[in-house]
C-alpha positions in Angstrom: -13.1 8.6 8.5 -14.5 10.4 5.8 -18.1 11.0 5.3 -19.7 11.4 1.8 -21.6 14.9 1.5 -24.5 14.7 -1.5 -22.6 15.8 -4.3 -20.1 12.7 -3.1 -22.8 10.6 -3.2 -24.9 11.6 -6.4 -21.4 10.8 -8.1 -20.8 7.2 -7.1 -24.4 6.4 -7.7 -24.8 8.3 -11.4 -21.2 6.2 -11.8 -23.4 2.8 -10.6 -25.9 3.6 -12.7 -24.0 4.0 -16.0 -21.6 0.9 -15.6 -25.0 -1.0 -15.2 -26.1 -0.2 -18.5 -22.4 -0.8 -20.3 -22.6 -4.1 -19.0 -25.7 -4.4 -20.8 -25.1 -3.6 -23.7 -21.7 -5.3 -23.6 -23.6 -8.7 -22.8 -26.3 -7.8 -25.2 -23.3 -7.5 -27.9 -23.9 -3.7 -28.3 -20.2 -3.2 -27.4 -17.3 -4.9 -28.4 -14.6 -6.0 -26.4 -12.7 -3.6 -27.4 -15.3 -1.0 -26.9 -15.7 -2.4 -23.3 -12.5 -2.7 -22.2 -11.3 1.2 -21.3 -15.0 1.4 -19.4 -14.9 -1.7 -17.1 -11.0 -0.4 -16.4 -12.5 3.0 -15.5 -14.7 0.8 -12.5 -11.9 -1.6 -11.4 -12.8 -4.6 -13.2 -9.8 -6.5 -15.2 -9.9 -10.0 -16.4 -7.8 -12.4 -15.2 -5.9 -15.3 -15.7 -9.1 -17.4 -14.2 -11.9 -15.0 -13.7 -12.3 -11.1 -13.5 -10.8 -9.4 -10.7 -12.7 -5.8 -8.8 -10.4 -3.8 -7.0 -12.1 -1.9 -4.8 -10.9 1.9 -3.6 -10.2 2.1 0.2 -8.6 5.6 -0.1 -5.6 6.7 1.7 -6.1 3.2 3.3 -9.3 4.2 5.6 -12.6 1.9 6.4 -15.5 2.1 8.5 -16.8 -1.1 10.6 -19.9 -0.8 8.4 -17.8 -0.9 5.5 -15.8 -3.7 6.3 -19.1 -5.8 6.9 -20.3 -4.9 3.7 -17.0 -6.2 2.2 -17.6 -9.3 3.9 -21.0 -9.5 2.7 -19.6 -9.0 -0.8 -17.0 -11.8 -0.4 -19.4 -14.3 0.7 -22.1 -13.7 -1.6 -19.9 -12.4 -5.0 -16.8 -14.3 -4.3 -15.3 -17.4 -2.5 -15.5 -16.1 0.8 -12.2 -13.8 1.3 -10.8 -10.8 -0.2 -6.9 -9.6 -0.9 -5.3 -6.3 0.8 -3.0 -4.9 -2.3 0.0 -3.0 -1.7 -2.5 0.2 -2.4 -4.3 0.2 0.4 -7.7 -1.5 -1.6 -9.3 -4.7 -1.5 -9.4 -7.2 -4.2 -11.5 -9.4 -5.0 -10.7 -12.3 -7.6 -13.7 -14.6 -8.4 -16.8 -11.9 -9.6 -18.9 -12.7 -12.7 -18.8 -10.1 -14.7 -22.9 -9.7 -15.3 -23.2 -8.9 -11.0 -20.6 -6.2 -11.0 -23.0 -3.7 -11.6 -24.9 -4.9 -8.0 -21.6 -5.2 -5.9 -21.1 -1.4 -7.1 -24.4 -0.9 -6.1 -24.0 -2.5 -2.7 -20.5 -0.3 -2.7 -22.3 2.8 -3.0 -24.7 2.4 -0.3 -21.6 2.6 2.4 -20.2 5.3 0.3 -17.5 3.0 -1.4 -16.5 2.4 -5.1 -14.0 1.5 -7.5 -13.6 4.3 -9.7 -9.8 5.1 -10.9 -8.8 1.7 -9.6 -7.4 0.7 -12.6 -6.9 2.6 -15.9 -4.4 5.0 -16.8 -5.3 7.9 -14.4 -4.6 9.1 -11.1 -4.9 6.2 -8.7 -5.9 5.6 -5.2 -3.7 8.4 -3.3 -2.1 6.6 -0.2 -0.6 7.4 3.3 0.8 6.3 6.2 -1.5 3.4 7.9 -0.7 5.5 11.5 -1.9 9.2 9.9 -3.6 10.5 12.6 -2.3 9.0 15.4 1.6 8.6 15.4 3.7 10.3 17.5 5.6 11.6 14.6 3.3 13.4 13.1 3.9 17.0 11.9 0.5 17.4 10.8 -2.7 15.3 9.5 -2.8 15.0 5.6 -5.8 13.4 5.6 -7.9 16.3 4.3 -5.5 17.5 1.6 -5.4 14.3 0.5 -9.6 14.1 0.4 -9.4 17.8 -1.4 -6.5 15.8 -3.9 -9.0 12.5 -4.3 -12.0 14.6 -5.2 -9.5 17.0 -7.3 -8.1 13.7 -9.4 -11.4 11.7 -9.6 -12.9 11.9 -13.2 -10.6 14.7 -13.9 -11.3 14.9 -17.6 -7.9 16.1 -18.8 -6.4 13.2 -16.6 -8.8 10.5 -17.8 -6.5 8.9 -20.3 -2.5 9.3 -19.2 0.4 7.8 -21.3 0.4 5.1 -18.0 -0.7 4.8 -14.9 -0.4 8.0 -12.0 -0.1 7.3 -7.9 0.3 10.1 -5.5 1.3 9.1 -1.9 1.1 11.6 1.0 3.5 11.5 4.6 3.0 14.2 7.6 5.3 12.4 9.4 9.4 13.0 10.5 9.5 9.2 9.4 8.5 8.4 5.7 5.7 5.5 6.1 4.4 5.7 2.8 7.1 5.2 0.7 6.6 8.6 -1.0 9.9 8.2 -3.2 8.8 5.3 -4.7 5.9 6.8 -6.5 4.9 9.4 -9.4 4.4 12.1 -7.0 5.5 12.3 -3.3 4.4 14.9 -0.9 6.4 15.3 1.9 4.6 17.8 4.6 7.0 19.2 7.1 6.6 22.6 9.3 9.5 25.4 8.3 11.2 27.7 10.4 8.4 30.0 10.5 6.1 27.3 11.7 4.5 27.2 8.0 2.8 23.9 6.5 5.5 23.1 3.6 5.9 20.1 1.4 8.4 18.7 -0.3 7.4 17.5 -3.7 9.2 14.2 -4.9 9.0 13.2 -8.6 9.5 10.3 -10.8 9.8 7.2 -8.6 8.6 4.2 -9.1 9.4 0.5 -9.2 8.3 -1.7 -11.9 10.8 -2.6 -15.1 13.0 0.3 -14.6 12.9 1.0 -10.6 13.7 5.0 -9.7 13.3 6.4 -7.0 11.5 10.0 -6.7 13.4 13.3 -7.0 12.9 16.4 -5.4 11.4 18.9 -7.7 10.3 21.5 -5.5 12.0 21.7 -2.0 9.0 24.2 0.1 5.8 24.2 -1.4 3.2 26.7 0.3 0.2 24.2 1.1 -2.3 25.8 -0.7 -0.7 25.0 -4.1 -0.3 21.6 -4.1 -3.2 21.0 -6.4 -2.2 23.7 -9.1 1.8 22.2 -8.6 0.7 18.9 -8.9 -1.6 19.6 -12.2 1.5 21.5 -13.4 3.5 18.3 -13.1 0.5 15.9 -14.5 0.3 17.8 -17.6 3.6 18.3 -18.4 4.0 14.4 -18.6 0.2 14.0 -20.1 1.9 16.1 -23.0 5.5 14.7 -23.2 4.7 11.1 -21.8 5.7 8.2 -24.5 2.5 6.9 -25.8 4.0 4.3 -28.3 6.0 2.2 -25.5 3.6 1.1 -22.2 7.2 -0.2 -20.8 8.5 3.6 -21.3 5.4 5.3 -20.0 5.9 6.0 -16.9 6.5 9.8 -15.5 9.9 8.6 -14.2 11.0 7.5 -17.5 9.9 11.2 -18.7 12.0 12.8 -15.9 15.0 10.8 -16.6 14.9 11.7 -20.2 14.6 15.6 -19.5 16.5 15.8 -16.6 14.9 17.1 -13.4 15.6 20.7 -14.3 14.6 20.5 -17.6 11.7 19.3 -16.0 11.1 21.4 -13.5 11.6 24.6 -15.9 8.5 22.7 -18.0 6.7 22.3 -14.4 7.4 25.7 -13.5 6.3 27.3 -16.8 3.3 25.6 -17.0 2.9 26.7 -13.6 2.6 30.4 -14.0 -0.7 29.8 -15.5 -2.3 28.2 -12.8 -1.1 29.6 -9.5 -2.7 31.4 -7.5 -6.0 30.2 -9.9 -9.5 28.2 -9.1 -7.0 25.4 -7.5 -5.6 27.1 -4.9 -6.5 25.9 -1.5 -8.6 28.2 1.4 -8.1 28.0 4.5 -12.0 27.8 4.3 -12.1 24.7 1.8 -9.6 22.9 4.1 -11.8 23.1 7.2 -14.8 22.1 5.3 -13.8 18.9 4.3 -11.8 18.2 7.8 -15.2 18.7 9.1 -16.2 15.1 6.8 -13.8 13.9 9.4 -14.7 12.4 13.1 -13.1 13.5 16.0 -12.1 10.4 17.8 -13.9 10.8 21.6 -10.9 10.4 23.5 -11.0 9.6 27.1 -8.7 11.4 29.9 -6.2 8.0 31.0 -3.6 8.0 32.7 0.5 6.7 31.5 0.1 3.2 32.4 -2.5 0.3 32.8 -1.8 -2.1 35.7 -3.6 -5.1 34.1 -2.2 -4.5 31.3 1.4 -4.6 32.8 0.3 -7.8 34.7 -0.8 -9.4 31.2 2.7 -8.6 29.7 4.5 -9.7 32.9 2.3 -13.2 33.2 1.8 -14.0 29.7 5.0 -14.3 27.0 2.6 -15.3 24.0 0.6 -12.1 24.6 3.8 -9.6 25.5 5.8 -11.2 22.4 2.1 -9.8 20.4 2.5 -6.5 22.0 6.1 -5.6 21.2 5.1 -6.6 17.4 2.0 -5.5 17.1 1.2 -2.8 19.0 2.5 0.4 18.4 2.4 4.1 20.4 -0.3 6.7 20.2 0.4 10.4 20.1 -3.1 10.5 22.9 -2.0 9.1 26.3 -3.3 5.9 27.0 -4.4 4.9 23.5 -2.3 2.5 21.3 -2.3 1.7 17.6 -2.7 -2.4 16.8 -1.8 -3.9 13.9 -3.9 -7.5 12.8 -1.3 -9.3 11.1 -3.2 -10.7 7.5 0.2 -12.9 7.6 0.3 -16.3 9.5 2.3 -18.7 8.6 1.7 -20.7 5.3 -0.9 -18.9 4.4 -1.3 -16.1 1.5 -0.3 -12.7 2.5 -2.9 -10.0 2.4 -5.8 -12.2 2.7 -8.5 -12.0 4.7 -11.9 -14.3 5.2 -15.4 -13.5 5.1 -15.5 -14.2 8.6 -12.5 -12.4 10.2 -13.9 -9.2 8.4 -16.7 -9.7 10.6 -14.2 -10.1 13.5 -12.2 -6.7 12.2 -15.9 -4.9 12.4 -16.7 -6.4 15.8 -13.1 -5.2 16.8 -13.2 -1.9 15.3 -16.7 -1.1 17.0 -15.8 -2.6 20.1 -12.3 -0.9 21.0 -11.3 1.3 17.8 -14.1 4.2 17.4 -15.4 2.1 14.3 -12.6 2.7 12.3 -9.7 0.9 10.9 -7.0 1.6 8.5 -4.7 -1.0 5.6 -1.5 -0.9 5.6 0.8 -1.3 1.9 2.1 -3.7 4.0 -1.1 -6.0 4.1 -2.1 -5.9 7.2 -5.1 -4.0 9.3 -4.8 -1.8 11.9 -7.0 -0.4 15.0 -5.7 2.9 15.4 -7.4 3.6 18.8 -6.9 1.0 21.0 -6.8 1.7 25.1 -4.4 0.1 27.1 -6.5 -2.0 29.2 -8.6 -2.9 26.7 -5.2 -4.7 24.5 -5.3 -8.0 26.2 -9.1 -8.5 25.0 -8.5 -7.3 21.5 -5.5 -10.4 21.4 -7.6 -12.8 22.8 -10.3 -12.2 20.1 -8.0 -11.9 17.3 -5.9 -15.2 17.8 -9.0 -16.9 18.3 -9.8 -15.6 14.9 -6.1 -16.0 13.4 -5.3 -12.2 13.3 -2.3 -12.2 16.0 0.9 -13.9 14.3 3.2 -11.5 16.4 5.8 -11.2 13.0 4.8 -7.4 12.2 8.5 -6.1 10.7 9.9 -9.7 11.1 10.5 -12.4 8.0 7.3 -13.9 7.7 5.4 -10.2 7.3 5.8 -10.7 3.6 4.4 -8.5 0.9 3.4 -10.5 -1.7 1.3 -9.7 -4.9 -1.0 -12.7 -6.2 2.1 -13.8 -8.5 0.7 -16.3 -11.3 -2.1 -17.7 -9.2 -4.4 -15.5 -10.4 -2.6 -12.4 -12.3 -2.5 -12.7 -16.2 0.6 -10.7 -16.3 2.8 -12.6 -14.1 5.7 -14.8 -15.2 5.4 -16.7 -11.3 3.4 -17.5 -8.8 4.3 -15.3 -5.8 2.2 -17.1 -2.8 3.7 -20.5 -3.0 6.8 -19.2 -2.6 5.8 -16.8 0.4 4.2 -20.1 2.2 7.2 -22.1 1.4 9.2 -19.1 3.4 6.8 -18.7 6.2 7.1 -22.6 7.1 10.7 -22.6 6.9 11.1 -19.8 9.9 8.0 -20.8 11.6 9.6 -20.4 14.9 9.0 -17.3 16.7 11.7 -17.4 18.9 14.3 -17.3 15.9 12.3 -14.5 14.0 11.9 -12.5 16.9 16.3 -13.0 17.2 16.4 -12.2 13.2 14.5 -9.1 13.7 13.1 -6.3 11.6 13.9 -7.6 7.9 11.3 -6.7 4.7 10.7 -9.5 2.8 8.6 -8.8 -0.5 8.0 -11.0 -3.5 6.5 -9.9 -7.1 5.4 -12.1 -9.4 6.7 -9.9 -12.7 8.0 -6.4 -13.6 5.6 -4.3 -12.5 6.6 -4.8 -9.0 3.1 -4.9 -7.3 5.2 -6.8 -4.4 7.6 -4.0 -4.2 10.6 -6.3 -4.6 12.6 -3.7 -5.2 12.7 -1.7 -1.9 12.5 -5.0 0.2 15.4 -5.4 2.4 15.6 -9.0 0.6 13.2 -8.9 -2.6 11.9 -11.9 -4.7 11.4 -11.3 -7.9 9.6 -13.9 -10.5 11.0 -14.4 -13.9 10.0 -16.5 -16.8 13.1 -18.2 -18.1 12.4 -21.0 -21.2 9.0 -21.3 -20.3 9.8 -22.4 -16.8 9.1 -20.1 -13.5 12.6 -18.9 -11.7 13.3 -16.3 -8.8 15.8 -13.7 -9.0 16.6 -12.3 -5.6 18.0 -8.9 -4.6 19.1 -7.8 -1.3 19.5 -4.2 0.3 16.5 -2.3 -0.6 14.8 -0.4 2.2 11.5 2.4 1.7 11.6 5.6 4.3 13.6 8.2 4.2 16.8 6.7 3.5 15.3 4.2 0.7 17.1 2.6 -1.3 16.5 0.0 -4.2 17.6 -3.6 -4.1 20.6 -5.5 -6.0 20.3 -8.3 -7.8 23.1 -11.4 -5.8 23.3 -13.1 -9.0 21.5 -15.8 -11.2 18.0 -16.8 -10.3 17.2 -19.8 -8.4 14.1 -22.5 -9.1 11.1 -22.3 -6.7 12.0 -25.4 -4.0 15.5 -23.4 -3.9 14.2 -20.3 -2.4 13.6 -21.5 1.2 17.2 -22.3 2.0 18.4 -19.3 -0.1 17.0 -17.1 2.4 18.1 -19.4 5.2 21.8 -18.8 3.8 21.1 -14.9 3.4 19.9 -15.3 7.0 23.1 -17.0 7.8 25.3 -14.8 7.0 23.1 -11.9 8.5 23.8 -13.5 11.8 27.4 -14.8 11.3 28.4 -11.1 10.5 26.0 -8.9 12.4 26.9 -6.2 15.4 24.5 -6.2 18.4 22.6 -3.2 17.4 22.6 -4.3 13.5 19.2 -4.8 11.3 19.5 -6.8 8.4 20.3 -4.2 5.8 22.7 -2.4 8.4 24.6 -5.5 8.2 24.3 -5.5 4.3 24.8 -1.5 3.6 28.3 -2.1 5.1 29.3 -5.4 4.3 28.2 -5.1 0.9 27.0 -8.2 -1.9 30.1 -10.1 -2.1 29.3 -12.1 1.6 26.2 -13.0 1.2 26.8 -13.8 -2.8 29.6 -16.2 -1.3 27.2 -17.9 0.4 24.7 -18.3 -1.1 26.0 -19.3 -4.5 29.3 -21.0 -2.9 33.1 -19.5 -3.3 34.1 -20.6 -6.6 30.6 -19.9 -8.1 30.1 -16.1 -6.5 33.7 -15.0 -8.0 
């Protein structure tokens, strides 16, 4: 976990202070709404279709117990008592009055949190994989380039105003976790032949109206220069980014137009003037801020646990939790633990006031203090022992935080649809509950099997429809709210984006449209096939057939 030095800190609290007094004089009628709009963007706020809504910045998806309970605190006494885990890794919050935003920040900043570049067209909340650290996998820790890159990007003032909207993911991993292709930038650490620290930069993905995915502009970048290569890239598309068209803002629409060498030529060019500059990273600046990083006080332990091998042997409910939930640890004895923030007929990503508490309790108890969001929507304990696992289940059923459906069906990712978001054309979470009670036994997931099930409620693709392996997406069709499904997207390293089956389907359809998807999954599966296996080689037409019946599908 990161811990704020004084310069850190002066910053969010100077950034408390001045919000404070825009509200002010916003409420006061000093400022228009136009005049107040760009600055309450700048600190997370937007206004929604009930009430405002704070995101608030949980960056590269990392929280202390202390934190947690603070954003409890916040829920219960700002809000109605539980908060929403986004597909960025932050919390939102959707029922703040706008005159006591100024004292959640406040409370924010005194467990060094905030909400700066939540919103707004700048560099966003940069994001990793929700096992960094600890997964067998890893090639090497990102976590303190990607502090160096958050402090690099935040009030950047050449960056403050972008033709759109800018996120950076980061993956150290052989496995892609963080679904780098899908965004603006993608860095892709790897270790060359020499046993260097090289990256592979991807640019231009992203989902939303026009889904991309990233391409690579630079195959092995030296580490040190991914903060010069990256403002290379940021201001090529700051000058050449569409300004008169939000739809056509994004970078990817930029590097479609150009061409990625066109593009790369422009990158490269501009470049040359800042390589090798003030932005080039020391070895001496990396181990300073890895040194705002706790080492985890790992114990010696041996392979195995008896008692926890007689728990999995004597209790199916709590082995069909540990082959979903729990996941290995590159330390010996340690596991990672996912709390699912997904049982059934409830919304996906939400969590309560009091199972935040639970999270903290868990997190101090068994975890080092520190826990982790997923883009999934889910939590994680990233250093749990062995014989401590049956204890952390116990707690979080009792608390609801166990659903054993990590990488199954019901582990939707859903946005907050129409409920609450001005800019959708559905509601998302009636649709995901309507899901999770139709497969609501666990025996018949579990024989399903891994299968990504996302659901957006408009374009922008918060729900990252597009690289589910079956993706929902909400449309708006004669004033009425319809579902367009698409089936074969995946994210990781072989991701792919999503086709559309065919004409969109009202919302009491959807349930048995993804029981006939599912049918045909298990009609036509091999032994060892996942769900999009099965679709990567059978293809549309089967499941079309299906679903929309012979004469219809042709």
């Amino acid at each position: 976990m990161y811990k704020y030095d004084a310069i850190d800190q002066t910053i969010v609290d100077e950034r408390v202070a001045q919000y404070r007094d825009q509200t002010r004089r916003y409420l006061a009628g000093e400022l228009s709404d136009d005049e107040f709009r760009p600055l309450r963007l700048q600190n997370g706020l937007y206004i929604q279709r009930h009430a405002p809504m704070l995101r608030i910045a949980v960056p590269y998806g990392m929280l202390a117990s202390k934190q947690m309970r603070k954003l409890a605190d916040i829920t219960k006494k700002y809000d109605r008592g539980y908060g929403h885990f986004s597909t960025r890794q932050n919390l939102q919050i959707n029922w703040p009055k706008l005159e006591e935003v100024p004292e959640i920040l406040a409370e924010l900043a005194t467990v060094e949190m905030h909400a700066i570049q939540t919103s707004g067209n700048c560099i966003r909340n940069i994001t990793t994989d929700q096992f960094v650290g600890i997964a067998p996998d890893e090639v090497v820790d990102p976590r303190a380039i990607a502090e160096i890159m958050r402090q690099w990007s935040t009030f950047h003032p050449e960056f403050a105003l972008l033709p759109r909207k800018f996120k950076i993911a980061v993956s150290g991993t052989k496995e892609d976790r963080a679904v780098v292709q899908m965004h603006d930038i993608g860095l892709e650490f790897f270790k060359d032949s020499a046993n260097e620290l090289r990256i592979k930069v991807w640019v231009g993905g992203g989902l939303g109206r026009t889904p991309i995915l990233g391409t690579v502009i630079e195959e092995s970048l030296p580490w040190q220069h991914v903060l010069s290569y990256c403002e290379a890239i940021i201001r090529v598309y700051n000058i050449h980014g569409r300004r008169d068209n939000s739809y056509k803002a994004r970078i990817k629409i930029l590097v479609k137009a150009l061409g990625i060498e066109e593009f790369k030529k422009q990158v490269e060019a501009e470049w040359s003037h800042l390589k090798n500059g003030s932005l080039t990273i020391t070895e001496a600046e990396l181990n300073r801020v890895a040194q705002h990083f706790d080492q985890m006080p790992y114990e010696t332990l041996p392979v195995h646990d008896s008692s926890f091998d007689a728990a999995v042997a004597s209790n199916p409910a709590f082995a069909a939790w540990v082959k979903r939930c729990v996941h290995a640890h590159k330390q010996t004895g340690y596991r990672a633990v996912t709390l699912s923030l997904k049982p059934h007929g409830k919304p996906p990503g939400d969590i309560t006031t009091e199972q935040m508490h639970v999270v903290a309790d868990l997190a101090d108890a068994y975890s080092f203090g520190e826990l982790r969001a997923s883009h999934e929507q889910n939590l994680i304990l990233a250093d749990v022992k062995l014989s401590d696992l049956f204890a952390v289940w116990e707690k979080a059923r009792a608390a609801g935080l166990a659903t054993p459906n990590i990488g199954l069906l019901t582990d939707i990712i859903c946005c907050p649809g129409g409920d609450f978001c001005s800019l959708a054309n559905a509601k998302s979470i009636p649709i995901a509950e309507a899901i999770q009670m139709q497969f609501d036994n666990l025996d018949y997931l579990h024989d399903i099997g891994e299968l990504e099930l996302n659901i957006s409620g408009c374009m922008n693709a918060c729900g990252h429809h597009h690289v589910g392996h079956i993706g929902i997406l909400g449309v708006d069709k004669d004033s009425e709210e319809w579902y367009q499904v698409s089936i074969g997207g995946k994210q990781g390293n072989d991701a792919s984006l999503g086709s559309v089956i065919g004409r969109s389907f009202a919302a009491d359809e959807m349930p048995s449209v993804i029981q006939k998807l599912i049918e045909v999954y298990v009609q036509q599966r091999t032994p060892e096939e996942r769900f999009i296996d099965t679709v990567r080689r059978l293809g549309l037409a089967p499941f079309k057939a299906h679903v929309y019946g012979e004469k219809e599908a042709a």
